[in-house]
N, C-alpha and C positions, 0 to 999 in steps of 0.2 A: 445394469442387469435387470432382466425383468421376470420374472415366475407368477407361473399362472397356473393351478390345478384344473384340469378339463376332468368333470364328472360326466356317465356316461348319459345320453340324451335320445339313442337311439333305442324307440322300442323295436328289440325284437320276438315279442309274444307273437304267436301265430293263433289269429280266433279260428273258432269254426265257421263251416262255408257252406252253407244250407239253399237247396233250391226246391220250388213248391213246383205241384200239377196237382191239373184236377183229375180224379178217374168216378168210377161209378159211386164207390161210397165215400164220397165228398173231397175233400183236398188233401195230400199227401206231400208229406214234406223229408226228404233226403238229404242228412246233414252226415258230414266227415270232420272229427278233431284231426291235431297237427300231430297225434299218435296212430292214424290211419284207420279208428275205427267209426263204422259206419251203422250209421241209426233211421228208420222211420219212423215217422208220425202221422200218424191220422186222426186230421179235425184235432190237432194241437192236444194227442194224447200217445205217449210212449206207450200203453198196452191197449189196442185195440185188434179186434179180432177181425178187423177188416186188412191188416197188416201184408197178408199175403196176397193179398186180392190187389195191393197196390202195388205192389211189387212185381206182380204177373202185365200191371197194364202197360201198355207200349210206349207210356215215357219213362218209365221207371230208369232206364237201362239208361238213354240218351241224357236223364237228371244225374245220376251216379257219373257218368262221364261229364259233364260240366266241370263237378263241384270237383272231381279229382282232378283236372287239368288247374285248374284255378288254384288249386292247393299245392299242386308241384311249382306252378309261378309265384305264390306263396312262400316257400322256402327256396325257392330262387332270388326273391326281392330278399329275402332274410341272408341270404349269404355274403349279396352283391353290400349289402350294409358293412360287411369287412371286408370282402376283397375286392370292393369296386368304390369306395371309398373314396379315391383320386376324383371319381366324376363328379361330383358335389364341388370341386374346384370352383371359384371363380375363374372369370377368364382375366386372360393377364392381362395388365395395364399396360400400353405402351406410349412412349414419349411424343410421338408427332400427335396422338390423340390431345394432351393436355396442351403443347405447344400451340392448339388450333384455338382452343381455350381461350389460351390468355390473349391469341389474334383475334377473337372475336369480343372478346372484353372491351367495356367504353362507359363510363361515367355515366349513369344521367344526368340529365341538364333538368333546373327548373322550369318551368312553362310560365312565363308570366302574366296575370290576370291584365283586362282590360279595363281601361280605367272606365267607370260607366259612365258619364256623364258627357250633355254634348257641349262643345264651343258655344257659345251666345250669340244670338245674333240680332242685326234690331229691329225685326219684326216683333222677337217675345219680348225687346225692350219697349217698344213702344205700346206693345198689347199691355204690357203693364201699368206704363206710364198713365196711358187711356182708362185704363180699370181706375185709377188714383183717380185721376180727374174726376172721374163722375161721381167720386164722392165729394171731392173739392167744390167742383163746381155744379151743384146739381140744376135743375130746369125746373124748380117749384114756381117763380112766381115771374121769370124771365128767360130770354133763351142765352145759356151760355157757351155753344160751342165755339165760341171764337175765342174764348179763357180758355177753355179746356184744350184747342189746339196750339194754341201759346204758353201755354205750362209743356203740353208735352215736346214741341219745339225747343222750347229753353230748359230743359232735364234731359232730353235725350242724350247729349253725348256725357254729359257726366253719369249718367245710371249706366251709359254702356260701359265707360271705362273704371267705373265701380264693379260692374259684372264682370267683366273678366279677369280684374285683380283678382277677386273672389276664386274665380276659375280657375289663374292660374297658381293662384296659392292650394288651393285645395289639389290638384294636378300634380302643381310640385312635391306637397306631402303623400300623397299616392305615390306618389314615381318614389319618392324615398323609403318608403314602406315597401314598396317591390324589390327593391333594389339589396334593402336589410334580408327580407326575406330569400332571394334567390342567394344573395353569399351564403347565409345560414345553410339553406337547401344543398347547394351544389357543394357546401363542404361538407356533409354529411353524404352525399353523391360518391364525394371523392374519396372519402373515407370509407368509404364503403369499396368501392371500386379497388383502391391499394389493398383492403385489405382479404378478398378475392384471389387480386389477382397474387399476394404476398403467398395464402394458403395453397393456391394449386405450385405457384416456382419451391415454397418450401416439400411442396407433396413432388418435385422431377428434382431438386437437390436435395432430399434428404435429411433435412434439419433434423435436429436429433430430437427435440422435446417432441414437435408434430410425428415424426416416425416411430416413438414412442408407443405414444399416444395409440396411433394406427393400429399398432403391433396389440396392445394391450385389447382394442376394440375387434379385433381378428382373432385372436386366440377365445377372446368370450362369447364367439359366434361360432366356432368347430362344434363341429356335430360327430361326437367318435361314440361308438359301440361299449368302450371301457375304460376306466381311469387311466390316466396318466398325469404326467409333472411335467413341462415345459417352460424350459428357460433359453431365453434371448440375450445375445451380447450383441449391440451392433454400432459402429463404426463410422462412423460421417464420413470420415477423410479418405476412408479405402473401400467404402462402399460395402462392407462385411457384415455379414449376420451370421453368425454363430447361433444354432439351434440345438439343446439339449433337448432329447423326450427322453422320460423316466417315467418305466412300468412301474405300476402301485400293485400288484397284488396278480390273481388271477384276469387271463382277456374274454374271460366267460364265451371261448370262441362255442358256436353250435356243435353239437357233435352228434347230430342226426340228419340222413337224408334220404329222400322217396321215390320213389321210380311207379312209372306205372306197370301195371299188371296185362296181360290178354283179357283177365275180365271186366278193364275198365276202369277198377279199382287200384288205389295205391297203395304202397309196399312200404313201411317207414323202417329203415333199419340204422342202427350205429355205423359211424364210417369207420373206415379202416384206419390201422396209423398211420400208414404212409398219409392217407387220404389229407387226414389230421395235420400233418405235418405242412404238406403242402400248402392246408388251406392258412396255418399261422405262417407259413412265410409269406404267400400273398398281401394275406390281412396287412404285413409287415409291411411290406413294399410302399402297396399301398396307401398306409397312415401317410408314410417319409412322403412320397408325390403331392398328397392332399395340401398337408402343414408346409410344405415349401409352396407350393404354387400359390397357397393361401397370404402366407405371410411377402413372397417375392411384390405383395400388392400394400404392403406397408409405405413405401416410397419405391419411385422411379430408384432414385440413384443405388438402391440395393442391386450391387453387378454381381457378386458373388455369395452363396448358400451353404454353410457348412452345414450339416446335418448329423448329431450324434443317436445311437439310441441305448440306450440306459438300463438296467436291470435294477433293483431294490437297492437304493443306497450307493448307486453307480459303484458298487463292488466288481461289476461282471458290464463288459460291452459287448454291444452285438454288432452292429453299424457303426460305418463312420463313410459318409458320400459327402463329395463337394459339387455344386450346381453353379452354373455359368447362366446370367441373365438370359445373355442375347440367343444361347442356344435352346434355354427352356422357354422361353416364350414362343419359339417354333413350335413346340408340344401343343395339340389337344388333347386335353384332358380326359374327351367324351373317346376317343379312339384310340390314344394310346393303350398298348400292352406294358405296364411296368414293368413286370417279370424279365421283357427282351431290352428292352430303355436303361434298364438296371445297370445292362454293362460296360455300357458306354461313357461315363464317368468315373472320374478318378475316384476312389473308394475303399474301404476295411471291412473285411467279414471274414466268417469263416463258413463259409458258402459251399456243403456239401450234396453231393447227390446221396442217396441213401434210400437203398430200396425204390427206386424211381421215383423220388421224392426228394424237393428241395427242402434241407434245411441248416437253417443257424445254429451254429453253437458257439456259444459263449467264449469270451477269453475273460481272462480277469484284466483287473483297470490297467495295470502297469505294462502288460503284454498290449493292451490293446491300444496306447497311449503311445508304448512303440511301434506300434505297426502305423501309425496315424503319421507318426514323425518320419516314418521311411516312406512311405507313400507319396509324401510331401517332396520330399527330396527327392523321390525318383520322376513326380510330376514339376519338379521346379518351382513347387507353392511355394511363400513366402509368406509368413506371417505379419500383423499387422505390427507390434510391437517387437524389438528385440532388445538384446543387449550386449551391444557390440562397443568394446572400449576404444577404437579408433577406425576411423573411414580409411578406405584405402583406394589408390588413386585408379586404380580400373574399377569402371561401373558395372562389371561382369565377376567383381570379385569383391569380398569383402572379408577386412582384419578382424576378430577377433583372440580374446586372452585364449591362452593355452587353456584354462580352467574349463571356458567354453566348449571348446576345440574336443577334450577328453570327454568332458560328460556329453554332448551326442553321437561322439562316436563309440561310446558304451552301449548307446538306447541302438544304434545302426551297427550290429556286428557283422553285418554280412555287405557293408557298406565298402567297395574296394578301396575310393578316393579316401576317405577318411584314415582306412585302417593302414592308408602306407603314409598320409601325410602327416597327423598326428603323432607316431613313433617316432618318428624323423625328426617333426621338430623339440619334442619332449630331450631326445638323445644330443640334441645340439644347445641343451639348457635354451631353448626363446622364450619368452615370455608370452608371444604375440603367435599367429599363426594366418595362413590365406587363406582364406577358404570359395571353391565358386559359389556365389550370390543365393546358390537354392537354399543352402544350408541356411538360410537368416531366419532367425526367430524359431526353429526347433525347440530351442530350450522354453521357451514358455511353453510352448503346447506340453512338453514333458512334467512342467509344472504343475499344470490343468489352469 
């Protein structure tokens, strides 16, 4: 399990938005705060008595309209920071991408130096031998070159086969020293390489410690507008992430907004509630979209997203949506509408219209714990863990104790299958009960 408190990161302060012109008596400058009132200046003085004079000149009007259009995108960008949230999304990873990876993956190899020295030959042998002799045999008081050609005659091939021992000892020890050095090299090549291509196969399987890891390094990169608590359960072997969010306090959502005027000028008013409403369900939606498509990029092998959302102390649920990889990695993020995408997954809310406005209300934990368990059932979810005292021989059905059996078909009253098979087998004293395959692992979810 992993928890992570997300403090909020997004400024939404709206500055003021000032634009300058020149007019007769010097430069004038038209500024608008994010409460819609509007000021000028002239020659960078809040009372001057040129004041009107700038306001009469023919860009006064065209600077007034700038700055209020800019201020209405202004508190559009300040909105779109809650209810458009989702597009901050990375894009989703997908498997053939990392696949190509690891086929492009290959070791380096050492490059082995060249040994620098040349073969001998007996030219520089005899050039040598000759440099001897004239010291040998110098020409002071007689002529000695016929000594000197007779020493280097009779030395030549033993100085040759002296120089090349030399040569190929010295060779040999080179070539031995390349040879130390390229194992050294290329197994560090290889180790390097394994352990590449180990991190992207554990990043498309899922290994739990690096998926972690991931998860832990994703969560402290969300960028949300207000506190919350998020916690991670996930699952190697069933590819599951269980996501809890848990509100801390107020979502400090905006509750002002502007419109322009016929005069050019903007209008800053309180929204309405419905307005209100609608925009925390948004906001709502959009966190859920953000955090899943975010975290769906912890590992490949994550196929399935539960998503809960939480009130103070998880006393009160609001949400409860399940996500399918292969289907959300179809989604763009930058174009989806969540609001419409919302319904098309299996899901818990209490998702009313009210006043031409969407909104949530709450159930408490135990209501909203069964609704999560029937939802399950009615979509044939199956949880990752259960506890089921004996397998039974259809893979379309499975045994559980009677004890089982009763307590989810307490939490599922409006459940048909249960509520005729249950009594039945209760009245016929079993111990044991059949039940089909959806029902498996209810009871832990009831658990929490």
């Amino acid at each position: 399990m992993i928890q992570q408190t997300i403090f909020p990161r997004v400024n939404t302060h709206i500055a003021a938005i000032s634009k300058s012109y020149r007019f007769n008596g010097g430069t004038a400058t038209v500024q608008v705060d994010s409460l819609g009132n509007y000021e000028v200046m002239v020659n960078g003085s809040r009372f001057s008595s040129q004041e009107n004079s700038a306001k009469r000149d023919a860009d006064y009007k065209p600077a007034v309209s700038d700055i209020s259009l800019k201020m209405v995108a202004a508190f559009e960008k300040r909105d779109a920071e809650f209810t458009a949230m989702h597009k901050k999304a990375a894009r989703m990873q997908k498997l053939s991408e990392h696949q190509k990876k690891i086929d492009a993956l290959s070791p380096q190899q050492y490059e082995r130096e060249t040994f620098p020295l040349s073969r001998p030959i007996r030219e520089d042998v005899r050039r040598e031998l000759e440099a001897e002799a004239e010291i040998r045999f110098s020409d002071l008081y007689e002529d000695k070159r016929k000594e000197r050609t007779t020493f280097v005659n009779e030395h030549e091939k033993e100085a040759m086969a002296a120089r090349l021992r030399a040569y190929e000892e010295i060779q040999s020890f080179f070539s031995d020293l390349q040879d130390d050095k390229e194992a050294r090299a290329n197994a560090l090549f290889q180790k390097e390489y394994d352990r590449q291509k180990k991190e992207i196969e554990d990043y498309i399987n899922g290994e739990t410690t690096a998926t972690e890891r991931n998860i832990r390094m994703i969560l402290g990169e969300l960028s949300l507008p207000y506190r919350v608590e998020i916690s991670c359960d996930y699952d190697e072997k069933s590819g599951l992430l269980n996501t809890n969010i848990e509100f801390h306090g107020d979502m400090n959502l905006p509750t002002n907004k502007t419109n322009i005027l016929s005069t050019g000028k903007i209008s800053v008013k309180d929204k309405l509630v419905k307005e209100m409403e609608q925009f925390k369900t948004e906001t709502i939606v959009s966190m859920i979209y953000y955090v899943a498509a975010s975290l769906f990029n912890a590992a490949i092998n994550i196929r399935t997203q539960r998503v809960s959302v939480w009130l103070d102390g998880k006393r009160e649920g609001l949400v409860w949506i399940q996500f399918d990889r292969a289907k959300f990695t179809k989604l763009s993020m930058r174009t989806i509408n969540p609001m419409l995408n919302y319904y098309d997954w299996p899901r818990v809310d209490a998702l009313r219209m009210v006043r031409g406005a969407s909104q949530f209300y709450t159930m408490d934990a135990n209501s909203f714990k069964a609704a999560i368990a029937q939802a399950k059932a009615e979509n044939g979810i199956e949880d990752v863990r259960t506890e089921i005292s004996s397998d039974a021989t259809d893979s379309s059905m499975v045994t559980v104790s009677i004890g089982y059996a009763k307590t989810v078909a307490d939490a599922l009253p409006n459940d048909i299958v249960l509520q005729s098979l249950v009594p039945e087998a209760v009245r016929s004293g079993a111990t044991k009960v059949t039940l089909p395959k959806k029902y498996k692992g209810i009871l832990n979810e009831l658990r929490g």
